[in-house]
Residue, then its C-alpha position, 0 to 999 in steps of 0.5 A: x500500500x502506498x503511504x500517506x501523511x498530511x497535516x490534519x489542523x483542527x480549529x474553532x471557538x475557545x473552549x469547544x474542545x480542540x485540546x481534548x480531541x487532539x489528545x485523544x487522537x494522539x494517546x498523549x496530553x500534548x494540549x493543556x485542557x482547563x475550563x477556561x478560555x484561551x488555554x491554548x496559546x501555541x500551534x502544537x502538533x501531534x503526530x499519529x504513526x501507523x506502517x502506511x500513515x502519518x497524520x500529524x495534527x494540529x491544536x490551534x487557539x481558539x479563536x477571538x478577536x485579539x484585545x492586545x500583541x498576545x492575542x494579535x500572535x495567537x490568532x497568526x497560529x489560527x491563520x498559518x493553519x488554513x495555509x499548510x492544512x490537507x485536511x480541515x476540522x472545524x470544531x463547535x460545540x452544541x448550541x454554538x451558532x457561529x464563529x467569532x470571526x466571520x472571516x476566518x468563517x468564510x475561509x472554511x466555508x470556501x476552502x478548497x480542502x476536505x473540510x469535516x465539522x465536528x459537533x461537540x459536547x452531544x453528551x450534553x443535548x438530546x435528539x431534538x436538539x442535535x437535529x436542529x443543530x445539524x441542519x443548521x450546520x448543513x445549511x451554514x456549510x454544505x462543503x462540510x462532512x458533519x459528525x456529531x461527537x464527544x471528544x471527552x467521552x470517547x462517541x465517534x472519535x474512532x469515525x473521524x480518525x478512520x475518515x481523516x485516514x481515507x482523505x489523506x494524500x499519499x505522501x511520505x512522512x513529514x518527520x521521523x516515524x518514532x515522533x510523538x510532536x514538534x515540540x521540545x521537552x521545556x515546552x511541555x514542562x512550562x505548559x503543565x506549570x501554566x495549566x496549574x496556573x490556569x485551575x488555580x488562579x482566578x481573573x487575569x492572573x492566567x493570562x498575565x503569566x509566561x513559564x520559562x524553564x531555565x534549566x532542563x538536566x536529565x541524569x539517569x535516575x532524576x531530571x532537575x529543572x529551574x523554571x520562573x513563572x513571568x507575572x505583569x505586576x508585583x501585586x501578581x507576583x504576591x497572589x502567585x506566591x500566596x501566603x507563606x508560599x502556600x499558593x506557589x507550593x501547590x503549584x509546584x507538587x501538582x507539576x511535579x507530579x504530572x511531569x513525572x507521569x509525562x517524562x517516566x522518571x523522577x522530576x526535581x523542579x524549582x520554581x521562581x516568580x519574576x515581574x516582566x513588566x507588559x510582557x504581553x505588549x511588548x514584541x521583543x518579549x512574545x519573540x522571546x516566548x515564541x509568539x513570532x512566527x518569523 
């Protein structure tokens, strides 16, 4: 049989589900998954191996109308993923009627690829409803296959991931055969600090923080890692430490624990807090996280 591969770019409103579908394709937490919007703030690729097929998804931010430079850097992820994509799936959940850009809307709607749209969260709806809301996207867009699923209970995911395996174009492998993502081991250790962040803090401190890990050593039995969590303000900086440190402590036993089930060895991590002023304006800093394409 011939090989095939492609790039799979999953998008849509914040908060329907992406993370969740694209970690159950993979078999991995790549994706931070939180009840909060705008949890994702990165485009990350997860790859999908078989013999004859590599299919190598992406997780893009949701998408919304960007208040300042962070947001305005989110939304060219959402953007480079109508370029490279062989295969789109337009994420909305039960009851969501539109997207909140209308152009990024028309994109979809006169792509030129296979577009598969995904209605999410029908757990949460009844038969009636699910009709209504299937006509109602067929209409929106007739050059979509719609498939009513739930990411996090497992309904029809196994379909779509059959059906994303017909449309793939032949084609070799993109990257080797034994890779799980594109991205490098600190990603994933500032990404689960940050979801710790996200569940424990509540208004704008979660999005006024940035993780930089410093320090990443592997020795054979123990990795040790330094990261420093980036606040805009110091009153941020007080409420992340907390009281006597309590508030940073938690965060630092959760992280522990879920980078020790992700790496499969013991984890010894330091955290720190820093005041980077503006950080979410200021161009040269979003360079400095990754938020630049160029």
């Amino acid at each position: 049989m011939a090989h095939k591969a492609g790039f799979v770019n999953i998008i849509g409103n914040p908060n329907v589900g992406k993370s969740t579908l694209m970690n159950a394709f993979v078999g991995e937490r790549l994706s931070i998954i939180t009840s909060k919007a705008q949890t994702t703030r990165h485009r990350i690729l997860g790859i999908v191996n078989g013999e004859d097929f590599q299919v190598i998804l992406s997780d893009t931010p949701g998408i919304i109308k960007p208040a300042y430079e962070l947001q305005e850097s989110m939304m060219d992820f959402v953007k480079s993923a109508f370029e490279d994509a062989d295969i789109l799936v337009y994420m909305v959940e039960i009851g969501e009627r539109e997207l909140k850009d209308e152009a990024f809307f028309r994109k979809i709607v006169h792509a030129e690829i296979p577009v598969l749209l995904l209605l999410n969260k029908i757990d949460k709806s009844n038969q009636e409803q699910l009709e209504e809301q299937v006509g109602l996207w067929k209409e929106k867009m007739p050059n979509a296959e719609i498939y009513p699923i739930s990411a996090l209970e497992g309904f029809n995911v196994s379909e779509v991931f059959s059906r994303i395996l017909e449309l793939l174009p032949e084609s070799p492998a993109f990257y080797p055969k034994d890779s799980l993502t594109d991205k490098p081991e600190r990603f994933f250790v500032n990404e689960i600090i940050r979801e710790k962040i996200l569940l424990h803090y509540k208004k704008e401190i979660p999005y006024a923080v940035e993780i930089d890990t410093e320090e990443f050593f592997e020795e054979e039995k123990i990795i040790r890692m330094r990261s420093i969590i980036m606040v805009e303000r110091d009153t941020q900086k007080g409420i992340i430490i907390g009281h006597k440190g309590n508030a940073l402590k938690r965060v630092g036993v959760e992280a522990r624990a879920d980078l020790e089930k992700f790496f499969g060895k013991q984890v010894h991590l330091e955290l720190y807090v820093k005041v980077n002023k503006n950080w979410r304006s200021n161009d040269r800093q979003l360079k400095r996280f990754g938020y630049s394409k160029d």
